[in-house]
C-alpha positions in Angstrom: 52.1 249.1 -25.7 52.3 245.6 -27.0 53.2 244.2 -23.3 49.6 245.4 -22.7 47.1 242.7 -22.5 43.8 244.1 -24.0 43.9 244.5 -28.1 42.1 247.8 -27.4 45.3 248.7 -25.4 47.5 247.9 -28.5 46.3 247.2 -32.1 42.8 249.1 -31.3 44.9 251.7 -29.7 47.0 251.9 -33.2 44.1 252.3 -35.3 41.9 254.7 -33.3 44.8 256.2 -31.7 43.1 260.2 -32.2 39.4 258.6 -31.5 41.0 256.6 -28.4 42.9 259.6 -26.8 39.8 261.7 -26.7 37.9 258.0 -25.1 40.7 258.2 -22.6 39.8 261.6 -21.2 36.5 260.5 -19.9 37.0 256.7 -19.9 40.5 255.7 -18.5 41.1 255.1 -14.7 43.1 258.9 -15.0 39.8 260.5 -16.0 37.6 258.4 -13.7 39.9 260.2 -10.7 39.6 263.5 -11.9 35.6 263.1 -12.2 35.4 261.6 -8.6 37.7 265.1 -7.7 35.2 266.9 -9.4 32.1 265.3 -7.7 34.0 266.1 -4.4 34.3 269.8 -5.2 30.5 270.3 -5.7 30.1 268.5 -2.6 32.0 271.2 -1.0 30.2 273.9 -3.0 27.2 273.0 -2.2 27.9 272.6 2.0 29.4 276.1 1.2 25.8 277.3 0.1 23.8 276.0 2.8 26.5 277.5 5.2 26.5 280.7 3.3 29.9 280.6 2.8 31.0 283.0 0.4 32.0 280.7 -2.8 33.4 284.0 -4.7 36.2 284.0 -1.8 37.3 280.2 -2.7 36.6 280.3 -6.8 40.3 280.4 -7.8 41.7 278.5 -5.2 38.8 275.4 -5.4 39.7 275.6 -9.4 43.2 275.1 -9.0 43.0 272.1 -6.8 41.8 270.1 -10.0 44.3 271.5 -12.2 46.9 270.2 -9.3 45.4 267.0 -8.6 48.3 264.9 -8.9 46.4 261.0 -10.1 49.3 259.2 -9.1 49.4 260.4 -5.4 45.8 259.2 -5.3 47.0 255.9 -6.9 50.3 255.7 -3.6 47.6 256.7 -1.3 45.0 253.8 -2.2 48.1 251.3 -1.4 48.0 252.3 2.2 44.0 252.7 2.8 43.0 250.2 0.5 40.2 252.4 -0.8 39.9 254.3 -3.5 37.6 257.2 -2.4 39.1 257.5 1.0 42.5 258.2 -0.7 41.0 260.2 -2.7 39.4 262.5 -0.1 43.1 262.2 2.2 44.9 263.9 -1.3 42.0 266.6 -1.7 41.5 267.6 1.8 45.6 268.5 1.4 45.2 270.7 -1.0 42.1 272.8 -0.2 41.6 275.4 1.8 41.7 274.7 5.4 39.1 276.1 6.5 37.1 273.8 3.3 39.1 271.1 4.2 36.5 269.5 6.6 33.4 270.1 3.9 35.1 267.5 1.3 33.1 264.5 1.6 30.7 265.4 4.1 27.8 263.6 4.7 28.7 261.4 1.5 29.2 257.6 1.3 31.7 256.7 -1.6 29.1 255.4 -4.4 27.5 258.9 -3.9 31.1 260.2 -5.7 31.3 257.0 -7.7 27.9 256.7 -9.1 27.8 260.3 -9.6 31.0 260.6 -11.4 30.7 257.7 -13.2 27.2 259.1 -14.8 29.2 262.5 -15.7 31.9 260.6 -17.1 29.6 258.3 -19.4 27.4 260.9 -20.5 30.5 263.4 -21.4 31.8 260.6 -23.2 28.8 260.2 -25.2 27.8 263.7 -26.1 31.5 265.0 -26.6 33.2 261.2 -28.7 30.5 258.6 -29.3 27.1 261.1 -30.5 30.1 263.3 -33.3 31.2 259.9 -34.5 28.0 258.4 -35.1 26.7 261.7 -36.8 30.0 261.7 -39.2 29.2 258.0 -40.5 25.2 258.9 -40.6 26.6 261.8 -42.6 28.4 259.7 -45.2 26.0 257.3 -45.4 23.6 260.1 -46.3 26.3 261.7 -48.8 26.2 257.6 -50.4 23.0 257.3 -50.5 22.2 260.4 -52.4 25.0 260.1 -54.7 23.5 256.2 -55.6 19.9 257.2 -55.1 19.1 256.5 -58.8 21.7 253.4 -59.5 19.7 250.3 -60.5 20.4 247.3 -58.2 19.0 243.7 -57.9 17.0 243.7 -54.5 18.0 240.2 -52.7 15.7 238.2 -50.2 16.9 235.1 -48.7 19.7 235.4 -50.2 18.1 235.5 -53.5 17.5 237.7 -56.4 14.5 239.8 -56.0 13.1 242.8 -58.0 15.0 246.0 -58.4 15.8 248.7 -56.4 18.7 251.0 -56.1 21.6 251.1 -54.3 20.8 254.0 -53.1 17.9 252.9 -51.3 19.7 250.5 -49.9 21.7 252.4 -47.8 18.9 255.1 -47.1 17.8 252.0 -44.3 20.7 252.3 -43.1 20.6 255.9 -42.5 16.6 255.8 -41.2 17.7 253.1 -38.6 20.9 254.4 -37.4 19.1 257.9 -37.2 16.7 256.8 -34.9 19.1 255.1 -33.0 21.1 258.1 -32.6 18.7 260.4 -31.2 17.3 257.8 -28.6 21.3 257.8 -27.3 21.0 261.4 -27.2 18.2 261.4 -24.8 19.2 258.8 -22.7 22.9 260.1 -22.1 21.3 263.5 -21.0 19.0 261.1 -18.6 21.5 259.7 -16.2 21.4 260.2 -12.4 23.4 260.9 -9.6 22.7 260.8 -6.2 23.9 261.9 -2.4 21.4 260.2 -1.0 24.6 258.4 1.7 24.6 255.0 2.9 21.6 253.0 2.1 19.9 256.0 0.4 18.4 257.3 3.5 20.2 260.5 4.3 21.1 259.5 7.6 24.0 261.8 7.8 23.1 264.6 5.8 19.8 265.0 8.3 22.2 264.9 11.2 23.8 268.5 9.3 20.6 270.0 7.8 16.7 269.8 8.0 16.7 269.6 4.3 19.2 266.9 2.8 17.4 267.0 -0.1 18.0 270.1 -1.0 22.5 269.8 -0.5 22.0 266.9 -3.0 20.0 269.4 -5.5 22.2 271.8 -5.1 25.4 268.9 -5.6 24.1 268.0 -8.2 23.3 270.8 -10.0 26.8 271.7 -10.3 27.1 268.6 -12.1 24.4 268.9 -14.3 22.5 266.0 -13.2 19.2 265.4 -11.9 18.8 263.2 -8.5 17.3 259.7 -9.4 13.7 259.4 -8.1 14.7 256.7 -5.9 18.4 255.8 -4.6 19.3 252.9 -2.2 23.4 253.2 -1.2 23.3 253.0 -5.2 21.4 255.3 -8.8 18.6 253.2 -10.4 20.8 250.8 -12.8 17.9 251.4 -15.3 19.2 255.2 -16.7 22.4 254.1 -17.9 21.3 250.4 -18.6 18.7 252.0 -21.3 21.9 254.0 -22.4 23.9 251.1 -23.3 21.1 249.2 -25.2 21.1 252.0 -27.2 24.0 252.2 -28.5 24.0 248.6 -28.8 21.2 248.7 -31.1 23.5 250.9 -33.1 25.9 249.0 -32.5 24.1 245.8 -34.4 22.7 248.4 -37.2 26.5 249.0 -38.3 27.2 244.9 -37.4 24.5 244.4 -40.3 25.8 247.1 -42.4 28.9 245.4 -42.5 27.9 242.3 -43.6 25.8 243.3 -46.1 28.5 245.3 -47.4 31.0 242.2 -47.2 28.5 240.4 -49.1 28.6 242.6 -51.7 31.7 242.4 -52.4 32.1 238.9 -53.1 33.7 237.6 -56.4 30.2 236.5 -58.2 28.1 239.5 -56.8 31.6 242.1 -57.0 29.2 245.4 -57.1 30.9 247.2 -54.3 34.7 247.0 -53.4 36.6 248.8 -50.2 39.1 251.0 -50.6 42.4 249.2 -51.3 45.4 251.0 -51.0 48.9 250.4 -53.4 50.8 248.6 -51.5 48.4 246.5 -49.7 47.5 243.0 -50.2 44.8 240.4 -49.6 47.1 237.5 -49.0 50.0 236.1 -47.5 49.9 233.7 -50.6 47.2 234.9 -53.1 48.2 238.4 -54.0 45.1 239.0 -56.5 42.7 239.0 -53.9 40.9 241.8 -52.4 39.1 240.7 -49.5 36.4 242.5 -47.9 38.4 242.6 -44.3 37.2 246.3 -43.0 33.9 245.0 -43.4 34.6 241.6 -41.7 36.4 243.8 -39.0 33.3 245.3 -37.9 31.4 242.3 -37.9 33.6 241.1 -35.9 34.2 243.8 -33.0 29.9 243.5 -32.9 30.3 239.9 -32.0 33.4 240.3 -29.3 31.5 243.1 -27.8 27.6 242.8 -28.7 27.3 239.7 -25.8 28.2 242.1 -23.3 25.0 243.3 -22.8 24.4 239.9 -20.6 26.3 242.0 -18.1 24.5 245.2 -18.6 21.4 243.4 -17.5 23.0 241.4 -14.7 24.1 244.6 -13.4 20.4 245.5 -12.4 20.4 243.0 -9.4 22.1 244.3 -6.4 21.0 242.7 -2.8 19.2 245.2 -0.9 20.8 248.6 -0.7 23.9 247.7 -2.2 26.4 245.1 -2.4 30.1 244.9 -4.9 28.9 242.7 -7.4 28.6 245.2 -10.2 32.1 246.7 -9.0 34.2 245.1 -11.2 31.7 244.4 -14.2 31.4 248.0 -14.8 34.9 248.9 -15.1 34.4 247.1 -18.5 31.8 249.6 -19.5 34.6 251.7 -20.8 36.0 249.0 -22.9 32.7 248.1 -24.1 32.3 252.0 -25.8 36.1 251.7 -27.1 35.0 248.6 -29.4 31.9 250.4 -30.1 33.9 253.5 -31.3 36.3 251.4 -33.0 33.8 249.9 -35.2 32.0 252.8 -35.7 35.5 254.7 -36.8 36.5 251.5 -39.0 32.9 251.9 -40.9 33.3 255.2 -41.6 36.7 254.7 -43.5 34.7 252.0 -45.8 31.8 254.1 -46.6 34.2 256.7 -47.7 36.2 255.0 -49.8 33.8 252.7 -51.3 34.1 251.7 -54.8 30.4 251.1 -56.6 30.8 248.9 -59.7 27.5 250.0 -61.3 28.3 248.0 -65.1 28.5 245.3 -62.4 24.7 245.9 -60.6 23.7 246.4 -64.2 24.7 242.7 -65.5 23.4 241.3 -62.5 20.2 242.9 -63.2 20.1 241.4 -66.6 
């Protein structure tokens, strides 16, 4: 893994490597074949139910063609069409029934699958990794700041001494804000769209199949769990899942400025809190009394690689027309940009369980 080029392939990888492995499900280019697969079978089902095929006489054989899916086949098949959903629909149409064979990808243009997918994949992400994560450090925090709710502390402004609070109620904002924050990502991962709405978003071809093309893409995405966006050129509103990304950004910069308060904190002439620090581990290379604050710094840090990203969010609003590829490559990085999230997330939760308060210390700087 350390041939790989991104850190989040390697060190990140190390450190989260439970976290990452349940990312990877939804997030890695594996998963993101599997989901398109998926998209592709409700296609079928739902050409099946406005034929009124019998779906009960297909259920075990349509479930097993996931399960025998073979990624890398799509992968060798992609080499020879030079696109990605085409191979994907040559591998699939090989494994399904025959007489289904001709329903997979009916009446479809590729972002229908991608975008689809894509907003299944993200929001599976969220509710089953990113939304557990977030409640297990809001939980700690709230476990801290009850624990501290009555431990006198200087309050600081600008850097300076203040009038007391506790520290205790210092973390409580913590807990209001990334509360909030938390239930707006909730929301807006169960508010992305999908479409099947074909090439330009006009339903040219389903209308050549049905009177009501409308209803196929209900009925599509139903079986997906989605609702159809209210308006679709070849490509979803960017809005739904841009609003889910500043979300967890916002968290994102809560925990940034939990970190550095923390750090802060922690430094030689204010010394009231202290990370965990385990036996064998030092501060140094050269200076093996220190005990620097480097969880803290860590996440700090990961905000400020990953934070500026959001520039591309927003760029990724602008497409010419009905469509064209310039958000094609930016949003692969949408996955990478949830890994540093979670990474951050999972690195503050270690510190707020192991953290040290030095309340003789709060005291004397009190006095």
């Amino acid at each position: 893994i350390f041939e790989n080029l991104s850190p989040l392939d390697h060190r990140y990888w190390l450190s989260n490597e439970a976290l990452f492995s349940k990312l990877s499900y939804y997030l890695s280019e594996d998963g993101a074949v599997r989901y398109c697969a998926r998209a592709e079978l409700a296609l079928v089902k739902a050409h099946c139910m406005m034929r009124g095929i019998p779906l009960v006489d297909y259920e075990t054989q349509l479930e097993s063609v996931i399960k025998e899916l073979d990624v890398d086949a799509v992968y060798k098949e992609e080499e020879r069409t030079k696109h990605n959903i085409r191979a994907l629909v040559n591998v699939l149409q090989k494994l399904m029934p025959a007489e289904l064979a001709p329903l997979v990808h009916l009446g479809a243009t590729s972002v229908d699958i991608l975008d689809t997918a894509f907003a299944c994949r993200i929001r599976d992400g969220v509710q089953h990794v990113v939304l557990p994560l977030l409640a297990e450090l809001l939980e700690s925090l709230c476990l801290l700041a009850r624990e501290e709710a009555e431990t006198p502390q200087i309050g600081r402004t600008h850097g300076q001494h203040a009038v007391p609070i506790t520290f205790g109620f210092a973390i409580a904002e913590y807990v209001s804000r990334l509360g909030k924050t938390l239930q707006k990502i909730d929301t807006a991962s169960h508010d992305l769209r999908g479409k099947l709405a074909g090439a330009t978003g006009s339903y040219n071809a389903l209308s050549m199949l049905y009177t009501e093309p409308e209803k196929v893409e209900s009925l599509y995405l139903k079986e997906l769990g989605l609702l159809p966006s209210e308006h679709a050129t070849q490509l979803v509103e960017p809005e739904y899942l841009l609003h889910l990304l500043l979300e967890i950004n916002c968290a994102f910069g809560i925990i940034a400025n939990l970190a550095d308060d923390l750090r802060n904190l922690q430094r030689s002439e204010i010394d009231e809190i202290r990370e965990g620090f385990a036996k064998t581990q030092v501060g140094s290379s050269t200076m093996p009394q220190k005990r620097n604050p480097w969880n803290s710094e860590h996440v700090k840090s990961l905000w400020k690689a990953f934070a500026p990203r959001v520039m591309t969010f927003f760029m990724d609003q602008i497409s010419e027309h009905q469509r064209d590829l310039t958000n094609s490559a930016s949003q692969r990085f949408i996955a990478e940009y949830i890994a540093g999230f979670c990474a951050a997330c999972n690195r503050m939760k270690s510190v707020i369980s192991s953290i040290a308060v030095n309340r003789d210390k709060m005291l004397a700087n009190i006095a």
